[in-house]
C-alpha positions as CSV (number, residue, x, y, z in Angstrom):
1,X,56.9,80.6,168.8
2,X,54.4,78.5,167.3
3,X,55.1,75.3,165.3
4,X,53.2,75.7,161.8
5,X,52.3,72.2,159.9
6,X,53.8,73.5,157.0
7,X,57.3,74.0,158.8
8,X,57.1,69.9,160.7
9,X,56.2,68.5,157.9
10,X,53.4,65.2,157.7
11,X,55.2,63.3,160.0
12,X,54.6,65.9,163.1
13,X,51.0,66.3,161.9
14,X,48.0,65.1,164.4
15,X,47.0,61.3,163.0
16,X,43.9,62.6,161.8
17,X,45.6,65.0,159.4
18,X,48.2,62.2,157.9
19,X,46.7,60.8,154.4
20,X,48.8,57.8,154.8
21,X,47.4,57.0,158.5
22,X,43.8,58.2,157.3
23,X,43.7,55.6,154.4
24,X,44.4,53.3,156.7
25,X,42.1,54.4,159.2
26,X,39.2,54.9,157.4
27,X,40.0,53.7,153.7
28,X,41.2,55.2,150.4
29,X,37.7,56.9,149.7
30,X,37.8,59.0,152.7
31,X,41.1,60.7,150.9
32,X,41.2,63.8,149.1
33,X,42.2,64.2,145.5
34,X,45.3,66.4,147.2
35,X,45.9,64.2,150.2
36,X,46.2,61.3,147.9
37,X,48.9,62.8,145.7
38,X,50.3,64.1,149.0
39,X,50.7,60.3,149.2
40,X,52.5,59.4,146.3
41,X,55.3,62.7,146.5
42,X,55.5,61.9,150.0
43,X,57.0,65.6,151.2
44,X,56.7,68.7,150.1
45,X,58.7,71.8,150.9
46,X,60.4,74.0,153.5
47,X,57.4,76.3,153.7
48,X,55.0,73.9,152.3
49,X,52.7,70.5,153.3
50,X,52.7,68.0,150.7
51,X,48.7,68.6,151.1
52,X,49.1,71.8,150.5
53,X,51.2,71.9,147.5
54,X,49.1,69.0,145.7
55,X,46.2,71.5,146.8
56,X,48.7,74.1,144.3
57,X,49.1,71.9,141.8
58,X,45.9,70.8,141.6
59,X,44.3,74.6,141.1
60,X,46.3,75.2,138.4
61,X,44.7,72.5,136.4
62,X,40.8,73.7,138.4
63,X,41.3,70.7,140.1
64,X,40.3,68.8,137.2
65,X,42.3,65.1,137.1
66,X,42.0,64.5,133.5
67,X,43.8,68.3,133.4
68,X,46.6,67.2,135.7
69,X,46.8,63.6,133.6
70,X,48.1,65.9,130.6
71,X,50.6,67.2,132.2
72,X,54.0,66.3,131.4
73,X,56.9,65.5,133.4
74,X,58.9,68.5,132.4
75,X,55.6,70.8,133.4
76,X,55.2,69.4,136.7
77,X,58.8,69.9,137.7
78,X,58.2,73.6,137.5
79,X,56.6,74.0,140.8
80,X,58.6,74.2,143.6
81,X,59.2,71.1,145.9
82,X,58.6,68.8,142.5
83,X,61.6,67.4,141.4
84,X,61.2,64.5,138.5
85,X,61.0,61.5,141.0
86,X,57.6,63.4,142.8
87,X,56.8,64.1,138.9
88,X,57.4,60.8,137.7
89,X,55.1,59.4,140.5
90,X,52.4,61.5,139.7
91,X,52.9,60.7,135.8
92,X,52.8,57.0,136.3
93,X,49.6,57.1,139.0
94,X,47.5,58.9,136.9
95,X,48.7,56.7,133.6
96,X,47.6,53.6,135.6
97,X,44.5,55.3,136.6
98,X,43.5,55.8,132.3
99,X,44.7,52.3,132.0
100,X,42.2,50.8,135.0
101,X,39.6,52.5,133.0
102,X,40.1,51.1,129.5
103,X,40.6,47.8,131.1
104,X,37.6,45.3,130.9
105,X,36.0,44.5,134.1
106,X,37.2,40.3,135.0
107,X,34.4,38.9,135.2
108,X,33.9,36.3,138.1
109,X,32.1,32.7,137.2
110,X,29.2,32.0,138.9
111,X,27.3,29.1,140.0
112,X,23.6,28.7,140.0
113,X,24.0,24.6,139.6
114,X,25.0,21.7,141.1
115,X,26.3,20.8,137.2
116,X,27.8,24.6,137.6
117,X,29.9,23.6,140.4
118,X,31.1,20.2,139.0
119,X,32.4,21.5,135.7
120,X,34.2,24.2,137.8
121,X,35.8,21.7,140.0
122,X,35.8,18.4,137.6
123,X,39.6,19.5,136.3
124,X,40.6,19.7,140.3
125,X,39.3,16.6,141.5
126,X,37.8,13.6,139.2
127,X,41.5,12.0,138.2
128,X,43.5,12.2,141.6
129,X,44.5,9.0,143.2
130,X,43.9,10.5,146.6
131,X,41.3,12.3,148.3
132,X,41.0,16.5,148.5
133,X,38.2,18.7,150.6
134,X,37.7,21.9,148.6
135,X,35.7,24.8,149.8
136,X,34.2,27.3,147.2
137,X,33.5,30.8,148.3
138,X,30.6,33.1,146.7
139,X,29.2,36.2,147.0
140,X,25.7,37.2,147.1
141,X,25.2,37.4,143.2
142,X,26.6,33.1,143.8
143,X,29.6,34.8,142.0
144,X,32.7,32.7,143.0
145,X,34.7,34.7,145.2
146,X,37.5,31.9,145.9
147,X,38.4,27.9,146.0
148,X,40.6,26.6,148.4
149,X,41.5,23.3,149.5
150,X,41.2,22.7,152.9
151,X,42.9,19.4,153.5
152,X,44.5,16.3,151.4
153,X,44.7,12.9,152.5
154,X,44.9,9.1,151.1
155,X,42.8,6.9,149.2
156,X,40.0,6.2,151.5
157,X,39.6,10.2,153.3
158,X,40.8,12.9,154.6
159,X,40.1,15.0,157.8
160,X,38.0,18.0,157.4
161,X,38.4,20.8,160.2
162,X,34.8,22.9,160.2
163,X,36.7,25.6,162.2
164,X,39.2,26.2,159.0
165,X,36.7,26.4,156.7
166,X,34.8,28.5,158.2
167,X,37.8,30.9,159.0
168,X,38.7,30.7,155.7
169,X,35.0,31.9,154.5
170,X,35.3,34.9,157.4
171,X,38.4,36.0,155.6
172,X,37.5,36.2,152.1
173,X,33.8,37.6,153.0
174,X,31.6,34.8,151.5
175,X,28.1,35.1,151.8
176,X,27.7,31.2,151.2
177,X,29.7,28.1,150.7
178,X,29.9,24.8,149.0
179,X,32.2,22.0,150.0
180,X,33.2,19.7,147.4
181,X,35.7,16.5,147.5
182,X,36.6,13.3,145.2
183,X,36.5,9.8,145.5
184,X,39.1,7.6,144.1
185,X,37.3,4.7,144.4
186,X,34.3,6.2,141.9
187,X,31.6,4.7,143.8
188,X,29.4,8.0,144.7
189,X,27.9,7.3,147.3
190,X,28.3,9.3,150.4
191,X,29.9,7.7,153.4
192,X,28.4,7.7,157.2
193,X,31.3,10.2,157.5
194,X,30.5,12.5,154.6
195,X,26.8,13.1,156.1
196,X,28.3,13.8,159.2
197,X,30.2,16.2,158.1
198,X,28.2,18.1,156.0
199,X,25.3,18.1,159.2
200,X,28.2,19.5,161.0
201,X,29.3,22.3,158.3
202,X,25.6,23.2,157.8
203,X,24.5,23.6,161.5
204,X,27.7,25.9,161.9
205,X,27.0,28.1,158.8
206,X,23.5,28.6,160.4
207,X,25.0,30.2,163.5
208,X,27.8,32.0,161.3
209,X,25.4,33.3,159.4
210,X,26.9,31.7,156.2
211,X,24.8,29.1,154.7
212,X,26.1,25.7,153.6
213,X,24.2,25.8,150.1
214,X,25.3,22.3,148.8
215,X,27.9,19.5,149.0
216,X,29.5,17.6,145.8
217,X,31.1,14.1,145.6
218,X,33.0,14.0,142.1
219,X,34.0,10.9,140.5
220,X,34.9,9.6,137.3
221,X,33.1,11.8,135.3
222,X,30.0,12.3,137.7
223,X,28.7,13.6,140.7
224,X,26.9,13.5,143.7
225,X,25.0,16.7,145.4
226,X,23.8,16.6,148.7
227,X,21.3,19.4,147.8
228,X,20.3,17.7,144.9
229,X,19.3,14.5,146.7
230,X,17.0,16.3,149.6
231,X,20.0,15.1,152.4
232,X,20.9,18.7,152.9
């Protein structure tokens, strides 16, 4: 006798059928609107996918979200393989969905500036008694995408691993970078060590394709760019 979906249930389906596995596989977009509310009831019934009863549910309000956001969880119990945890799932998805979209958009800062990137990291950097190496992430728009410290270390320096920043910049998809750290000593100028660095940090963002755009030395209320000064 043949085995029908509906009987196995999403567990016995082929991976290619399995909305969890598939939003994995090839992201949230490639989802229906029924195979992701498959997702959040999880099963459906004895003679029924929990595809194809979203599929139900969803006809009855012509497939229409906003519709199915109306409905309560009383009305959604009434079909068959709903019982009020599935409807209270449902409920609350598509009340955080209405929320998202009344939310503001957070905007991200952005840096344009050498001055832009030293009143971003000023607060970080200008009163510590030791040395930090921060990296700050951006986007193509210069929007920052993160900052990260990269390493600590005493009065004088700190060691500065290329190969972790630019893992870290892999990870969080940067288009660019800037590398920024403090001196305690408030003297400015870059050591023979902080030009070697940055030579090193820019000739490996030219081969991983993500451009060094500028290096700051903060100290007691100033700074020092690298781009700024032509030594980039």
């Amino acid at each position: 006798m043949e085995e029908t979906k509906s009987v196995a249930g999403i567990k016995s389906w082929a991976e290619d059928d399995r909305p969890r596995e598939k939003l994995l596989g090839k992201g949230r977009q490639a989802l229906s609107e029924a195979e992701l509310i498959a997702i959040l009831i999880g099963s459906g019934s004895k003679n029924e996918t929990a595809v194809e009863l979203s599929k139900r549910i969803l006809g009855t309000v012509g497939n229409n979200l906003h519709s199915l956001g109306k409905l309560s969880v009383k009305e959604l119990t009434k079909f068959k393989g709903i019982g009020d945890a599935k409807a209270i799932s449902i409920v609350a998805a598509l009340e955080l969905g209405r929320r998202r979209k009344e939310s503001d958009v957070v905007k991200r800062e952005k840096v344009v500036t050498s001055r832009d990137v030293f009143e971003s990291m000023k607060g970080k950097l200008q009163d510590l008694p030791h040395e930090e190496f921060w990296l700050i992430m951006l986007s193509r728009s210069n929007s920052v995408l993160k900052k990260e410290m990269i390493s600590r270390g005493g009065v004088s320096g700190t060691v500065v691993d290329t190969k972790i920043i630019f893992k870290t910049a892999v990870e969080h998809y940067a288009s660019s970078i800037i590398i920024c750290h403090n001196h305690p000593s408030g003297n400015l100028k870059p050591s023979d060590a902080d030009v070697r660095i940055t030579k090193s940090i820019k000739d490996a963002g030219k081969i991983m394709e993500i451009p060094l755009v500028d290096h700051l030395i903060i100290a007691d209320g100033g700074y020092y760019s690298f781009a700024d000064e032509g030594v980039m």
